[in-house]
Each structure stands twice: as structure tokens, then as C-alpha cells.
PAKOL-187923 format. One record per residue (C-alpha): x, y, z; residue in one letter. Coordinates in steps of 0.05 Angstrom, whole numbers, plus 5000, padded with zeros to 4 digits. Example, Ala and Ser with C-alpha at 12.3 -4.5 7.8 and 13.67 -1.06 7.14 Angstrom:
524649105156a
527349795143s
END
This chain:
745380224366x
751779924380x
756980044430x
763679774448x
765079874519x
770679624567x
768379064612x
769779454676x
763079834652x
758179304654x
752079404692x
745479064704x
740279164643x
745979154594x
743778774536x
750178334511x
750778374436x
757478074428x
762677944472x
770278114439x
772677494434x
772276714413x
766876224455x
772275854472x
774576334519x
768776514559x
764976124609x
757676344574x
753075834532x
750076474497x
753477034468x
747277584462x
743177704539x
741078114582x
745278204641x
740578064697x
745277754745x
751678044784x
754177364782x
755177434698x
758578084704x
763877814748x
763877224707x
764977574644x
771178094677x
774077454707x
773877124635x
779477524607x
774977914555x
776578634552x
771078984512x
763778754497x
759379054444x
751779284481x
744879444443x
742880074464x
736379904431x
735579294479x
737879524543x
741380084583x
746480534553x
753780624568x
756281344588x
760181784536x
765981624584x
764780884595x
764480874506x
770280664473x
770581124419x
766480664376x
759180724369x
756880354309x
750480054271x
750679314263x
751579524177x
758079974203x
760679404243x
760078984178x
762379414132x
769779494175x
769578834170x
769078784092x
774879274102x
778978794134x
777578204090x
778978684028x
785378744041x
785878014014x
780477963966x
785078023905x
789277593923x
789576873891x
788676113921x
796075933939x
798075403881x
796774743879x
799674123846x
792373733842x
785273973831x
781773883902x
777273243876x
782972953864x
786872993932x
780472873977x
780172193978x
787172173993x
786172604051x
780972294074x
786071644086x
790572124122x
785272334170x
783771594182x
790471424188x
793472134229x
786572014280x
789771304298x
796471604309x
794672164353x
790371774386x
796671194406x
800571914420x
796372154471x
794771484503x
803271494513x
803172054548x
796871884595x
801571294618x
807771764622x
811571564567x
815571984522x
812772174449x
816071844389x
818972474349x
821072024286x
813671834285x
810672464297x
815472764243x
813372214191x
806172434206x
807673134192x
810972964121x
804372584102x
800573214125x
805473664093x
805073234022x
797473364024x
798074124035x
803174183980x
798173803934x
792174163941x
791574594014x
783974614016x
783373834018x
786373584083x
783974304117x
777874134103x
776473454120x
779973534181x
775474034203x
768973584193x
770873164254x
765572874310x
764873214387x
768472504416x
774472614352x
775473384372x
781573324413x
784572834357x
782073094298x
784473814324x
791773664323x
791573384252x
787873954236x
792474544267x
798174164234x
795474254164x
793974994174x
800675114208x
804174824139x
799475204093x
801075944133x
807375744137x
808475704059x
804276294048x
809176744094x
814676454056x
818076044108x
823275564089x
822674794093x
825974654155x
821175204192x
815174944157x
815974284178x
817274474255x
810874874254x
807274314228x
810973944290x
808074454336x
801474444306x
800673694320x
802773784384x
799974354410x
794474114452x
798673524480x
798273734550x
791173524545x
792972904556x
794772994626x
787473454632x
781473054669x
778072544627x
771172784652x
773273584642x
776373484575x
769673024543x
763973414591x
758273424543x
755774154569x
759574864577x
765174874627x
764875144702x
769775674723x
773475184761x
773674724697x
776375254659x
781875384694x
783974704697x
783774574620x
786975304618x
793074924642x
793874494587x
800074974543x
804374864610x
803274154609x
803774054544x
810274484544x
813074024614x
811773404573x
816673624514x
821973954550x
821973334605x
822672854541x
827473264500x
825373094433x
822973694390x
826174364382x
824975074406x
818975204355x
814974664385x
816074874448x
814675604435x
807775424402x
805874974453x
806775444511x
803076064478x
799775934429x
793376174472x
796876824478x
793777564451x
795778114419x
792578564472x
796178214530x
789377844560x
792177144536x
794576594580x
798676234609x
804576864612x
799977444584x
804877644528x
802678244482x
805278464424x
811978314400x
812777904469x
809977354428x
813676994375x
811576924301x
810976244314x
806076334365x
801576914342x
801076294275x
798675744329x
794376254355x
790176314292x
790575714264x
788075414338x
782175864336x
779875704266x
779375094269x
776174994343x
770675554323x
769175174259x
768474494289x
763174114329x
763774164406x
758973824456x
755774434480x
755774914401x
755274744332x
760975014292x
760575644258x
760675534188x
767175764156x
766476394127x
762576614179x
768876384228x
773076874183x
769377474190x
769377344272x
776377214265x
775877944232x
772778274281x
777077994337x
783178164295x
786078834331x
786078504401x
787177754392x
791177684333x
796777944291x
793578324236x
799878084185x
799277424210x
791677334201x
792377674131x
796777164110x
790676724142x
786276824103x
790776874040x
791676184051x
784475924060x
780176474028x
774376874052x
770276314031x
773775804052x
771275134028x
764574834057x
762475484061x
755675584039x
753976283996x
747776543971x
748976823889x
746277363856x
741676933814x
738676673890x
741476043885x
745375713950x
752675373938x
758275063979x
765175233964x
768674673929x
775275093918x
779375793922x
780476103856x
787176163827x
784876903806x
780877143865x
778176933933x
771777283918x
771376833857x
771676133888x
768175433857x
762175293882x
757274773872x
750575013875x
744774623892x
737774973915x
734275623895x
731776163948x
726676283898x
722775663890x
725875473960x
726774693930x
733974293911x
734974413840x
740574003801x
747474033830x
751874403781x
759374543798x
760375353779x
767075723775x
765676393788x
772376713768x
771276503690x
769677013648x
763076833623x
760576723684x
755977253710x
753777023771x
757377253841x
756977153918x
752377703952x
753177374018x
753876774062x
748076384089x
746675874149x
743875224138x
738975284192x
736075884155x
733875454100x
732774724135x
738974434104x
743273854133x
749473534111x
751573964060x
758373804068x
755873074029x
756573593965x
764273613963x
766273134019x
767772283996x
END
């Protein structure tokens, strides 16, 4: 059985089944243990994670007292998660002006190209020199262009970036989601483009972080945590000191780490203490860092990363905000890989323009026969099509690597 309890209940012989909150944020390589050592309790109370789910089944209970109110099965936990994500489910893909094979290999030129950018960007401000907003802002409208064309193309790609093009690759990456949420809230042009400004640029202040913290190939130390926890203040110093963006940038910059439940960082905002603006950076920053390669954890695949993202929702995020979210990139978002009805595996090639529980897939092995079969693109919202998602799968489960060869160029 499951159990939510506050942190300030841990005690030894717990058995961790999830703690509330993204990897990012806590200084542990696993996320399910036994808690054997005092050292991990303090670790995990010093972490800034409020509540952790325990398996009663696995190790020692919680209290009545100690229990949040919420005592669930692992199928309950699900299912208010399905609740969450229903909310969206008939909504459609937001429109497009190209089909997604289309716009890929142009994206993919605008990755090459926004990686060498950033790159010269960051290497400006390592040797103190102010950014370049006219060519930030030029990058941006090439970004921008590619969302309006097709949204899932650029998103995508961006997020298939190598551990040593993370802190690159990121920025382009936050940028693109910032102009595709902005849209989908209905922002006007002149907004949208400064939150693509502040999506680029949110993570500048790593630039100033330690080379050998920022690249370690292994989880960070407590000590190295709170350095790179620096980085929105930083970031923030750099713009103000070089006057060249506007109050959106600046806003995103400084909190985009923020929560909903006040545990964020650097000021600890909660609620409406943070800015639209920010509570945006905040999700589209965690997306696309829990979906990408780090040196110490695979990615999650996508759709997977959404229902986390659900389950974190009421603490970390604004639940309007992260509706919009997922509006904007689907429950399956593309790359995801989904088991069908008929037992045959897919990855999602693109949202549906009737339903994001009818997304185009391109299937390419049977759970039956457990071999490839021919690849065959299927687009599950047309009417004679009887097939349908049951669920998503891992790659891992079923020995499969590079899947993202299917839809990528």
C-alpha cells in the first residue's frame, strides 16, 4: 500500500516509493530504497521535497497522524492521474501550417545552427562580455517560425540532444516550448516573442557555474548543488548588469525554479507570488531536462515525463498553466513509444488535429511474435481505424534502441 507522508515523518526502514518531486531536485541517484541511513533522511528534508510516497508493503508504516490524508494503491495513484490528463484529452493538436515530415529537416538545421549560437553566447559571458540582444532576438524568430509551422518538430529534435549538448541544446529547447505555451494561452506577439527570449536565456547564469560542477559525469554533492542552485541569480545579474532585455526575461530567469507550494528557489515564491511568466518557465524547464539525457539518468521517455509532470502538478506547478502544457504537446507527445490494442509497439510521429488520445504513430514490432514487423505510419483518429493506445511502454522492456531513427532525419 501506498502512502503520502510529509518528510518531517521519515524514519529508518521506510521504503521510498517516490519522492514528490523532479530528479533534478534531489541529491539521490535512485528514487525507490530503503531508508537505512540517517544521513538520507536529512538529505532528503534538506532537499526541499515536502512529501514522499512509502510502500507499506516494503517497509515500516507511517502513523494515521504522520498520513497525509492520502493512502492509495499504485492503480488509484494512476487512475488520478488519468484524471488529470483527461481534462485535456479532447482537446486537439494546436494548428499547424506544415505536416511534421515536412518541417523536420528544417529543424534539424535550426538545432545545428541555434547549438552554435548558444554556444558563442555563453562563451561571451564566461569572458564577461555582454550578450548580443539583436542576435539572440533573430534566433528566437527562427525558433518562433518553426513552432508556427509545425510545433512538434523543433520540440522534438531539440529534446534528442547528447549529455556534453545539454546545457546548449536546453536553451533552444525551453525557447521552443516557451513560444508553443505561449500561443496556446493566447498571448499576443510581442509577449510570445519575449518568452521565447526568456526561454533561451534562462539558464544563462550557468555560464558563470564551475566548468567541472556543471559537466560532472555522476550525481551532484550537496555542496554542488547549492552552487549550480545559484545559477537564476546569476543569470538574472548578467541581464540586469548588461541592460539589454526586458522585464519578462528577467522575471523568467530569476524564478523560473520557483513552486507552487513555496519550496522553490532562489526567493521561495508560492502561489500567485510567482508570475505567469514564470510558473510557464517552470514547466517548460522541467520537461524538457526530465526528458533528456543527463550524465548520471537516461531521460524519461515523453509521455512518461507527462504523467510525472501530473503527479507533481498540485505542488510544483500551476494546474492552468500545465493544462495548457500539455494542450500544446499532447499526452503522447512525439517519440513517445505506445503499446496498441492489436499488441503492436509505435512511436508518435504527430498530435492529432481531433484528439490527443488519437495521435500518428508509426508502428514497428509486435508484442506477440516479439520481432520488428514492417514499419507502417497509422493515424489513429481516422475513422476506420480501429486500433487505439492501451498504454505506454519503455524501450528497455522490450530490448529496443534508437527508436527515435523512426521519425527523426
Amino acid at each position: 500500500m501506498l502512502k503520502k507522508v510529509g518528510v518531517e515523518h521519515l524514519r529508518m526502514g521506510m521504503h521510498i516509493h517516490e519522492l514528490c518531486g523532479s530528479w533534478m531536485e534531489h541529491p539521490f541517484w535512485r528514487t525507490r530504497f530503503v531508508l537505512d541511513d540517517e544521513e538520507d533522511i536529512r538529505r532528503i528534508r534538506e532537499s526541499g521535497i515536502k512529501e514522499v510516497w512509502i510502500d507499506t508493503s516494503k517497509g515500516c508504516d507511517a502513523s494515521v497522524a504522520e498520513t497525509r490524508a492520502e493512502t492509495h494503491s499504485e492503480a488509484e495513484v494512476a487512475a488520478e492521474v488519468d484524471r488529470t490528463l483527461e481534462q485535456s484529452a479532447l482537446h486537439s493538436a494546436p494548428p499547424r501550417q506544415v505536416p511534421m515530415v515536412e518541417e523536420v529537416r528544417r529543424a534539424a538545421r535550426i538545432c545545428a545552427g541555434s547549438k552554435k549560437a548558444v554556444v558563442s553566447m555563453f562563451q561571451e559571458v564566461r569572458m564577461g562580455n555582454a550578450i548580443s540582444a539583436a542576435a539572440a532576438g533573430e534566433l528566437v524568430d527562427e525558433i518562433s517560425g518553426s513552432v508556427m509551422r509545425n510545433p512538434g518538430a523543433l520540440i522534438s529534435l531539440a529534446r534528442l540532444k547528447t549529455v556534453d549538448d545539454y546545457t546548449y541544446m536546453h536553451s533552444v529547447a525551453v525557447c521552443a516550448l516557451m513560444v508553443a505555451l505561449a500561443r496556446q494561452l493566447g498571448l499576443d506577439e510581442a509577449t510570445t516573442r519575449e518568452l521565447g527570449m526568456a526561454g533561451l536565456l534562462h539558464d544563462l547564469g550557468k555560464a558563470l557555474m564551475p566548468m567541472e560542477v556543471l559537466n560532472k559525469p555522476g550525481k551532484l554533492t550537496d555542496a554542488e548543488f547549492a552552487i549550480i542552485k545559484g545559477h537564476p541569480e546569476a543569470g538574472h545579474k548578467i541581464l540586469v548588469e548588461g541592460a539589454t532585455v526586458g522585464v519578462i526575461p528577467l522575471d523568467v530567469v530569476l524564478h523560473h525554479h520557483e513552486k507552487m507550494d513555496g519550496s522553490g528557489y532562489p526567493r521561495r515564491f508560492k502561489g500567485e507570488e510567482i508570475s505567469l511568466y514564470a510558473k510557464m518557465g517552470a514547466v517548460c524547464d522541467v520537461y524538457d531536462a526530465i526528458t533528456s539525457n543527463r550524465p548520471y539518468k537516461a531521460g524519461w521517455d515523453p509521455a512518461e515525463s507527462i504523467r510525472k509532470m501530473a503527479e507533481w502538478c498540485h505542488g510544483h506547478f500551476d494546474e492552468h498553466v500545465f493544462q495548457a502544457f500539455v494542450k500544446c504537446i499532447g499526452i503522447y507527445p512525439v517519440g513517445s513509444l505506445v503499446r496498441l490494442a492489436s499488441g503492436r509497439l509505435g512511436v508518435v510521429m504527430e498530435q492529432s488535429e481531433q484528439s490527443l488520445l488519437t495521435p500518428c504513430v508509426k508502428v514497428f514490432f509486435s508484442t506477440k511474435s516479439k520481432t520488428h514487423i514492417v514499419p507502417e505510419v497509422v493515424d489513429l483518429s481516422h475513422r476506420a481505424t480501429k486500433d487505439k493506445i492501451v498504454g505506454r511502454e519503455e524501450a528497455s522492456t522490450w530490448g529496443l534502441k534508437n527508436i527515435e531513427q523512426l521519425w527523426a532525419p
